[in-house]
C-alpha positions in Angstrom: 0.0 0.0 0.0 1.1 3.8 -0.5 0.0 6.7 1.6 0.2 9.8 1.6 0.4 12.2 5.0 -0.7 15.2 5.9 0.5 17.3 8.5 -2.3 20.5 9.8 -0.3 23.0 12.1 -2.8 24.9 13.8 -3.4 27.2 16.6 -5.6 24.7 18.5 -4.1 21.6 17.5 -2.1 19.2 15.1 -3.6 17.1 12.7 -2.4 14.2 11.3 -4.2 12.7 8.4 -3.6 9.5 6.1 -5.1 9.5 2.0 -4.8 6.1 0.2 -2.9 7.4 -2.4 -4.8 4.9 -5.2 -8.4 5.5 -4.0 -7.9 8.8 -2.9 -9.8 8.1 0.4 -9.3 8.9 3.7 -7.2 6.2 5.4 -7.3 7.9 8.9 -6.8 11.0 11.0 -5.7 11.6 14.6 -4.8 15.3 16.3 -3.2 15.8 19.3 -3.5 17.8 21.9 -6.9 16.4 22.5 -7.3 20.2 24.7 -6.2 23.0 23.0 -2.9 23.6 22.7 -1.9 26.8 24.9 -1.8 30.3 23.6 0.6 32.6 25.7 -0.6 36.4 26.1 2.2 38.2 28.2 0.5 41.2 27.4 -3.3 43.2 26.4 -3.7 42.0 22.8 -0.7 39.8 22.2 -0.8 35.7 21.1 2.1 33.7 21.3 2.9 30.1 21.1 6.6 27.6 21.6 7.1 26.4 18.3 8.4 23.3 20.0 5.5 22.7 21.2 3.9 22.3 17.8 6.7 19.3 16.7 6.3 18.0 19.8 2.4 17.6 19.0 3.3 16.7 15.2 5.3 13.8 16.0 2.5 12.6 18.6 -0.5 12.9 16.2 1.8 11.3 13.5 2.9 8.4 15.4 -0.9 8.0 16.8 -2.3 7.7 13.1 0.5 5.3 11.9 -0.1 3.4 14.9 -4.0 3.1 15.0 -4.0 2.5 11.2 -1.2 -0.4 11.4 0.5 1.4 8.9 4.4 1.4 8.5 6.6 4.7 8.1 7.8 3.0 5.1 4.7 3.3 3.2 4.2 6.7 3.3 5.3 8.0 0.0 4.8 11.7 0.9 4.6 14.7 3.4 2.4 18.1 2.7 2.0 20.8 5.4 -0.7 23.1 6.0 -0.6 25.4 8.6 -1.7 28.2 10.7 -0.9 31.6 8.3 1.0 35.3 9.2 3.1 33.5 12.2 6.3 34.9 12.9 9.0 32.4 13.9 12.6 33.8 14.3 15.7 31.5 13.9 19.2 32.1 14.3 22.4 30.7 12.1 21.9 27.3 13.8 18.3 27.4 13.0 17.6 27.6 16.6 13.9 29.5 17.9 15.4 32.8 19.4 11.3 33.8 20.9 8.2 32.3 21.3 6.1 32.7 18.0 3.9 35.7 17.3 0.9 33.9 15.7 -2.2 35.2 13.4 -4.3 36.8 16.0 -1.6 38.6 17.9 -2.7 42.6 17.5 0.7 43.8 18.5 1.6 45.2 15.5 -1.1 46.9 13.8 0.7 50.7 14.0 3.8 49.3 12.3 1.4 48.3 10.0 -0.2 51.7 9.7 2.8 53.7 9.4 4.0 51.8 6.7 0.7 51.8 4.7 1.5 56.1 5.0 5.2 56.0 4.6 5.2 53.5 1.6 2.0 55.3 0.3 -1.6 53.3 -0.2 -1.2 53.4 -4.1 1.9 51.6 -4.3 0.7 49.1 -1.2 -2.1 47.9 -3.2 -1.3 48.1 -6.7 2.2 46.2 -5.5 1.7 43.9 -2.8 -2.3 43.6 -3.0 -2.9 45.0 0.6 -1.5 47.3 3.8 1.1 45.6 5.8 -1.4 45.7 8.5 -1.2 43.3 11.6 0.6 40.7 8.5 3.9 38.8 9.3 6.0 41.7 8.3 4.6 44.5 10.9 5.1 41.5 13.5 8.8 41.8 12.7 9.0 45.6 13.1 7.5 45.2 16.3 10.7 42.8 17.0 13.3 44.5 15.3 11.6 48.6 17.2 11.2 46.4 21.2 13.9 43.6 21.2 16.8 44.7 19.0 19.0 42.6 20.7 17.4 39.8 19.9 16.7 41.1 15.8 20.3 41.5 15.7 20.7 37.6 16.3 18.4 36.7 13.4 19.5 34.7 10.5 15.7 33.7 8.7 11.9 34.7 9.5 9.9 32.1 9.0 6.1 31.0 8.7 4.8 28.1 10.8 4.7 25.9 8.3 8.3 27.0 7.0 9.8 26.2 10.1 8.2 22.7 10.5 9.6 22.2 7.0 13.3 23.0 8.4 12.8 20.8 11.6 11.7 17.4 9.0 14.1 18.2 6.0 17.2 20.6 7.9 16.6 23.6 5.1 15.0 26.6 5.8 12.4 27.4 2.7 9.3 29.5 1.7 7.1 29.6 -0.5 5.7 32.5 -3.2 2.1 32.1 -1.7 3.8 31.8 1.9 5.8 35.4 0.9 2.2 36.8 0.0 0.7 36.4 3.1 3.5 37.7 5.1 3.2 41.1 2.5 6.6 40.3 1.7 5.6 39.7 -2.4 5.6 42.3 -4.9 2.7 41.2 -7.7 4.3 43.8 -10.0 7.8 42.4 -9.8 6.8 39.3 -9.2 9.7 38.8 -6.6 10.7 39.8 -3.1 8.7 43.3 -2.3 11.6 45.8 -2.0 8.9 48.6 -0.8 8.1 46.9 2.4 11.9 45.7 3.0 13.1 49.2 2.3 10.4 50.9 4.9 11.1 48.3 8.3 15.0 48.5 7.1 14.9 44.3 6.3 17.6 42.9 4.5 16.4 40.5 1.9 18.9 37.7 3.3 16.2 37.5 6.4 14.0 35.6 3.9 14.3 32.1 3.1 14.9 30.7 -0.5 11.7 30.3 -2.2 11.0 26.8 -3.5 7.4 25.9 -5.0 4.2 25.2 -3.3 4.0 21.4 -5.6 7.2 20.0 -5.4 10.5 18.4 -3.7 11.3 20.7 -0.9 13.3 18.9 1.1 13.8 15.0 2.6 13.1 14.0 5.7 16.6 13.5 8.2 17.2 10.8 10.1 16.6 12.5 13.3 12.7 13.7 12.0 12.3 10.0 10.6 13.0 8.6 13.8 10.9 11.2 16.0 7.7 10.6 13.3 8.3 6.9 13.0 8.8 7.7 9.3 11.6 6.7 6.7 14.6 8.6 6.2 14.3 10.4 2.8 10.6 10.8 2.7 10.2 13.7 0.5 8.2 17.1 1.7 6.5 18.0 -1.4 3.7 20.8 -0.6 3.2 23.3 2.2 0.6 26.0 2.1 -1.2 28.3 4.8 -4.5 26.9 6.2 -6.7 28.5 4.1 -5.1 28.6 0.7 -4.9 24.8 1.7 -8.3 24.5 2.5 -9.5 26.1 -0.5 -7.0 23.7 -2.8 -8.6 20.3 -0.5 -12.0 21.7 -2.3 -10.7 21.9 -5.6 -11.3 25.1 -5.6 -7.9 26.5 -8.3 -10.2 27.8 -10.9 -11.2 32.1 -11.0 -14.7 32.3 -9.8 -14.6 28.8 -7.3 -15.1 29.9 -3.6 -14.4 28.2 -0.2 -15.5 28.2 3.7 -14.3 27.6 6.8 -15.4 28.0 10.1 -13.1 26.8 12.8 -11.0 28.5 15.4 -11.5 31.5 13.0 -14.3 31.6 10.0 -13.0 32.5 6.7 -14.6 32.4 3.1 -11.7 32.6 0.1 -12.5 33.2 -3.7 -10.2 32.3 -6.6 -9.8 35.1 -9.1 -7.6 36.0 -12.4 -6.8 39.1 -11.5 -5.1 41.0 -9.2 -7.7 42.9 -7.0 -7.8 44.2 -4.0 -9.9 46.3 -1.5 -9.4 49.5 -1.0 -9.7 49.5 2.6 -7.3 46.3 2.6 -11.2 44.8 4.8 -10.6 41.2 2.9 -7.0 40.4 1.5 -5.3 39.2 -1.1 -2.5 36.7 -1.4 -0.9 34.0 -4.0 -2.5 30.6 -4.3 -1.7 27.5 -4.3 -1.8 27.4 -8.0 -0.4 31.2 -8.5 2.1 31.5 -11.4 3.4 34.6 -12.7 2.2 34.2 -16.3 -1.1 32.8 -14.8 -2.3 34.9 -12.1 -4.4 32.8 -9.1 -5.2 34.9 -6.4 -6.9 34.6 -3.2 -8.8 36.9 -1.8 -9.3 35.8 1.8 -11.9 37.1 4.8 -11.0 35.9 8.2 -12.5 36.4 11.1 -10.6 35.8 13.8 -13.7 35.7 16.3 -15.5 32.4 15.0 -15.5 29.2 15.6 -13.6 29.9 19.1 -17.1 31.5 20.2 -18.7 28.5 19.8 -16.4 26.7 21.3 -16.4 29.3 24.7 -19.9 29.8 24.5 -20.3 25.5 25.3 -17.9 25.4 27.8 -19.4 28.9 29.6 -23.2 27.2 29.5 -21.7 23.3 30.6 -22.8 22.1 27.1 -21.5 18.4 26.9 -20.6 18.5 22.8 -21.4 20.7 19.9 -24.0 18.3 18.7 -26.1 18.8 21.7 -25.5 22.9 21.2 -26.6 22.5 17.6 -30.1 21.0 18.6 -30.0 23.4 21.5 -29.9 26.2 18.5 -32.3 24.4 16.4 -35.4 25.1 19.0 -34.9 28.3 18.9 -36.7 31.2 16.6 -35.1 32.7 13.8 -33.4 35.9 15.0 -32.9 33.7 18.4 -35.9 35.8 20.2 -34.5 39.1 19.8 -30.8 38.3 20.7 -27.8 39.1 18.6 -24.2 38.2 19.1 -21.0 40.2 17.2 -18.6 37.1 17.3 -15.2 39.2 17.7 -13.2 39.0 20.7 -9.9 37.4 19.6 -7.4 40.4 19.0 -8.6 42.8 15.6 -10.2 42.6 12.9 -9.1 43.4 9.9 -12.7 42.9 8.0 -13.4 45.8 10.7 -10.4 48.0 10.2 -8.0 46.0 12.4 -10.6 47.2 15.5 -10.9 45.0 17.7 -14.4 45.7 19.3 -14.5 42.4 21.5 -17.5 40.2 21.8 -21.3 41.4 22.6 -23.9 39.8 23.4 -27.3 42.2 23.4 -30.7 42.2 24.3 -30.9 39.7 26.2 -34.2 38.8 28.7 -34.0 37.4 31.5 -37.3 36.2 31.8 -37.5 34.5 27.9 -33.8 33.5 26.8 -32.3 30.6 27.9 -29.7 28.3 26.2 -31.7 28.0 22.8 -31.4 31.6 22.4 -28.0 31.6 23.1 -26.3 28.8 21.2 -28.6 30.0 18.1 -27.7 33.7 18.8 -24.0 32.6 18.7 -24.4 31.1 15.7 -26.7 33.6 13.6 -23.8 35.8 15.1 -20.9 33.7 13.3 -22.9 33.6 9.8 -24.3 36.8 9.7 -20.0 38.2 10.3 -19.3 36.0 7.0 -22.1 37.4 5.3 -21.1 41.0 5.8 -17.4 40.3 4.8 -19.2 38.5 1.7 -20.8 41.9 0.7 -17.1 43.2 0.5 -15.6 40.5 -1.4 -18.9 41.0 -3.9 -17.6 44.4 -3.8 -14.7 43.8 -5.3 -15.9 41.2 -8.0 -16.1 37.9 -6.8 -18.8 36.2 -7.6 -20.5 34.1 -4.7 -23.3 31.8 -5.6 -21.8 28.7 -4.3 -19.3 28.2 -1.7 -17.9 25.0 -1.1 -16.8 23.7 2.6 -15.6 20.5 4.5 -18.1 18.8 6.4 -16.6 19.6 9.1 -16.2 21.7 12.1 -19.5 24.4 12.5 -20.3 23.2 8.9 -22.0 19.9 11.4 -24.6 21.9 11.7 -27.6 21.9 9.8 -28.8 25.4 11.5 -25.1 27.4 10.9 -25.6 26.0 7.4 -28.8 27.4 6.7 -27.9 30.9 7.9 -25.1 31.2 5.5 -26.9 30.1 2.9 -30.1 31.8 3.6 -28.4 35.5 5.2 -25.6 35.2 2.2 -27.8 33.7 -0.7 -25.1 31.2 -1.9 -25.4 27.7 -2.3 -23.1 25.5 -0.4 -21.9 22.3 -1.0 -20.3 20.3 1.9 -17.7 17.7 1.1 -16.0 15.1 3.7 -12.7 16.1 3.9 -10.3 18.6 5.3 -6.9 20.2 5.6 -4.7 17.5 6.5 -6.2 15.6 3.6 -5.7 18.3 1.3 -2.0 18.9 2.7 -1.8 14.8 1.5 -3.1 15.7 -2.0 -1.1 18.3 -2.7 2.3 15.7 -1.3 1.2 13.1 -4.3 0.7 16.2 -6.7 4.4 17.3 -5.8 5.8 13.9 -5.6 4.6 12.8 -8.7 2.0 10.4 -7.7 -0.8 12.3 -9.3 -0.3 13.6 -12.6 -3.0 16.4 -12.1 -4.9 18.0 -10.1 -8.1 16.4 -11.4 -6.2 13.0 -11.0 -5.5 14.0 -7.3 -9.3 14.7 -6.9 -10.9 11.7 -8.5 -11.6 10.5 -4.9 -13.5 13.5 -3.6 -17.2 14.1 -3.9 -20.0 15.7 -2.7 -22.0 15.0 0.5 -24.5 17.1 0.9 -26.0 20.7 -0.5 -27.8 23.8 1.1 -30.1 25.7 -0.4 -30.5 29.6 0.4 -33.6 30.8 2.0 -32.9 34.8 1.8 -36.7 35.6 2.6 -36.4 33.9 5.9 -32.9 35.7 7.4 -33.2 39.2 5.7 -35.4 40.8 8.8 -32.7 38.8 11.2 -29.5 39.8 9.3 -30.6 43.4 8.8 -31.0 44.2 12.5 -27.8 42.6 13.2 -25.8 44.4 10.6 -27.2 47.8 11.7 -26.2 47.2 15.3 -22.5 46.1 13.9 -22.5 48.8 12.3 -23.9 51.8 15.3 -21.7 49.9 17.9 -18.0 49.2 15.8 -18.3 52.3 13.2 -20.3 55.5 14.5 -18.7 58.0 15.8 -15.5 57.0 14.3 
C-alpha cells in the first residue's frame, strides 16, 4: 500500500491525516492535543505560542495515526504541510527559535502596520503587494526588530509556521511564493521579493528564506525527523501552504470564480480570481495561491474572522454544554433571530474585516425572563454567519462572484442550522464535502511527488456529500438588525 500524509499546524491543534494514495480516500486521522494547545498572552492584545511545542504535537498525532491505522513509516510516500498563516518564527544561524512565535491573532503590530501603509504610500501598497502591511507577518517583525533589537540583531531567517516545521523534517530553511504573499513580503508587479516593504522596516532581503514551489521536492526527511515521526529517512516534503489557501486547494477550488468556507478557530470564506484585485480598505485580502504563477495569475482573496468558531467553542464550555452536537439541537429550538438576541462574534485580538478594530465580543438584548440556552447557542451562531455574510458583501464588492461556496463537512459546517444561515443571510449555495486540511495537505504531497499527474487526478476520490439551499426571505429581517447594530456599535462615531 502507498500513503500519503498530511500534517495540519494549527493554533488549536495538530492534525495528522492518512489518503490512500490509489483511491484517494481517507485512510485515517488523529490530532493531538486532544485540549487546546496553549496560547501565551504576556501582554493586552498579544498571542504567542513555543514552536516546540507544535513538533512536539506533530510527532505525537503522526505516530498515533501510523499506529492506530497499522500502517508502517515505510509506506508513506509523501509529506504536505498546512498550517496556521501570518506567524512569525525567528531563527538564528543554527536554526535555533530565538522567541516564542507571534501567531495570526496577535494585535501587537497593527501601528507598524499603519505607518508603513502612510510612509510606503496606499497606491503603491495595493497596486504592489495587493494589501496594507497591517497586523501581516512583516509589521510582527517591526514590532521585533523597534522592542527587542538585541534579539533582531541575532536573526539569520523569518519564517512561517509551516516554514519552520519544514526546516525541523528536512534541515533547510524554505518559503514559498504564496507563503511570501501572506506575510506582504511579495511584490505582484515584480513578481519577486517586495523591495517597498523591506526598504520601509529596514529588512535585508537575506532574512528571507529561499523560495521553493508550493508542488514540489522541498526537502527530505533527516534521520533525526524520521525517527521522532516513526517515518523513513528520505521521505520527500512535497507541498506546504497556509490553512486556508490549503483548505481552498482540498475543495478543488484553483479555478477564478470557485469559492471556499471555513469555520473553525477563525471563519473564513476565500475566492479564486484571475486578476489581481484588491480592497481599497485592505477589509478582505489578497495573497498567492496554491496554483499562482506569474504568467497565470491565481489569487486569493481571503476574509478571516478571527472571532469564529472559538465563540462557539467558549460559549459550550461557559453554559456546561456536553458536545457541539447537543448545542446544535439546543440552536435548532430556537426562533429565527434567536428571540430578539444578537451576538457580534469578535473578541480574539482585531479585525481586519473591521479595520484591524478589535471591538470584543457582545452579546445584546438579552431577557431574563424569555432567553435561555436555545437563544444563546442559536444567537452565537446567527452571530458567526451573519460576520461572513457581511465580509461576503465586501468580497462581492470587489468582484467575486458568490453563488456557491464549497466547505468541509466539518467543524460548524456539522450543523444543519449554521448551514442554513449562510446560505439563507448570504444567498449562496453550499456544497459540503467530507474532507479537510490534512487531507488536502496529502493531496497536494502526491501532486508534488509525482504520484498524481494532475490536479483532477489528485481529486478523482473527492465528492459531494451534501447541499444547502439559500432561503434569503427567511434571514433578511434577522440579518438586517444585526448588521445595523455592527454597524452603530463598531463604526459610529469614528
Amino acid at each position: 500500500m502507498t500513503y500519503l500524509l498530511g500534517i495540519d499546524l494549527g493554533s488549536s491543534s495538530i492534525k495528522a491525516a492518512l489518503l490512500d494514495a490509489r483511491t484517494g480516500g481517507s485512510a485515517g486521522t488523529a490530532f493531538y492535543p486532544e485540549s487546546e494547545q496553549p496560547i501565551l498572552a504576556p501582554a493586552p492584545g498579544y498571542a504567542e505560542q513555543d514552536p516546540h511545542e507544535w513538533y512536539r504535537n506533530v510527532c505525537r498525532a503522526v505516530r498515533e495515526v501510523l499506529a492506530v491505522q497499522g500502517v508502517s513509516g515505510d509506506e508513506i510516500a509523501a509529506v504536505g504541510i498546512s498550517y496556521q498563516m501570518h506567524g512569525l518564527v525567528c531563527v538564528d544561524g543554527a536554526h535555533q527559535v530565538l522567541r516564542p512565535a507571534i501567531i495570526w491573532c496577535d494585535s501587537r503590530a497593527v501601528p507598524y502596520g499603519q505607518n508603513a501603509l502612510e510612509g510606503i504610500g496606499f497606491d503603491r501598497c495595493m497596486t504592489h503587494m495587493l494589501n496594507s502591511p497591517g497586523n501581516f507577518t512583516a509589521a510582527k517583525l517591526a514590532w521585533v526588530k523597534a522592542n527587542e533589537p538585541d534579539l533582531f540583531s541575532r536573526i539569520e531567517t523569518v519564517l512561517l509556521p509551516g516554514d519552520w516545521l519544514a526546516m525541523m523534517l528536512t534541515g533547510e530553511a524554505a518559503t514559498t511564493v504564496s507563503g511570501l504573499s501572506e506575510c506582504v513580503f511579495w511584490d505582484f508587479l515584480a513578481e519577486a521579493p517586495s523591495r517597498p516593504v523591506l526598504d520601509w522596516f529596514g529588512f535585508a532581503e537575506s532574512l528571507l528564506a529561499p523560495i521553493v514551489p508550493t508542488f514540489g521536492i522541498q526537502g527530505e526527511l533527516t534521520g533525526r525527523a524520521a525517527g521522532d515521526l516513526g517515518l523513513r529517512k528520505g521521505t520527500p516534503v512535497a507541498y506546504r501552504a497556509g490553512d486556508q489557501p490549503n483548505n481552498a486547494f482540498s475543495l478543488n477550488v484553483l479555478a477564478p470564480g470557485e469559492i471556499a468556507a471555513t469555520a473553525g478557530t477563525s471563519g473564513v470564506v476565500y475566492g479564486v480570481t484571475k486578476e489581481r484585485q484588491y480592497d481599497p480598505e485592505s477589509r478582505v485580502n489578497s495573497f498567492a495561491h496554491v496554483n499562482h504563477r506569474a504568467d497565470r495569475p491565481r489569487i486569493g482573496v481571503l476574509l478571516c474572522i478571527n472571532g469564529t468558531g472559538i465563540l462557539n467553542a467558549w460559549t459550550r464550555r461557559m453554559l456546561g454544554i456536553s458536545d457541539y452536537g447537543e448545542m446544535n439541537r439546543l440552536a435548532a429550538a430556537a426562533d429565527v433571530g434567536s428571540g430578539g438576541v444578537m451576538v457580534l462574534p469578535f473578541g480574539n485580538g482585531a479585525e481586519r474585516m473591521l479595520g484591524n478594530r478589535n471591538p470584543g465580543a457582545h452579546i445584546i438584548g438579552i431577557d431574563l425572563n424569555r432567553h435561555g440556552r436555545p437563544e444563546l447557542c442559536r444567537a452565537v451562531q446567527e452571530g458567526i454567519a451573519f460576520s461572513l455574510v457581511y465580509g461576503m458583501e465586501i468580497m462581492r464588492s470587489v468582484g467575486l462572484d458568490l453563488t456557491a461556496i464549497r466547505a468541509a463537512h466539518a467543524n460548524m459546517f456539522l450543523s444543519d442550522v449554521f448551514c442554513d444561515i449562510l446560505a439563507g443571510a448570504g444567498g449562496a449555495r453550499i456544497e459540503l464535502y467530507e474532507t479537510d486540511g490534512a487531507l488536502g495537505a496529502a493531496r497536494g504531497a502526491g501532486i508534488g511527488a509525482g504520484i498524481y499527474s494532475s490536479f483532477e487526478d489528485a481529486f478523482a476520490g473527492l465528492s459531494k456529500c451534501k447541499e444547502v439551499l439559500p432561503r434569503p426571505e427567511i434571514y433578511a429581517d434577522a440579518y438586517g438588525k444585526w448588521r445595523q447594530t455592527l454597524e452603530k456599535m463598531v463604526f459610529e462615531n469614528v
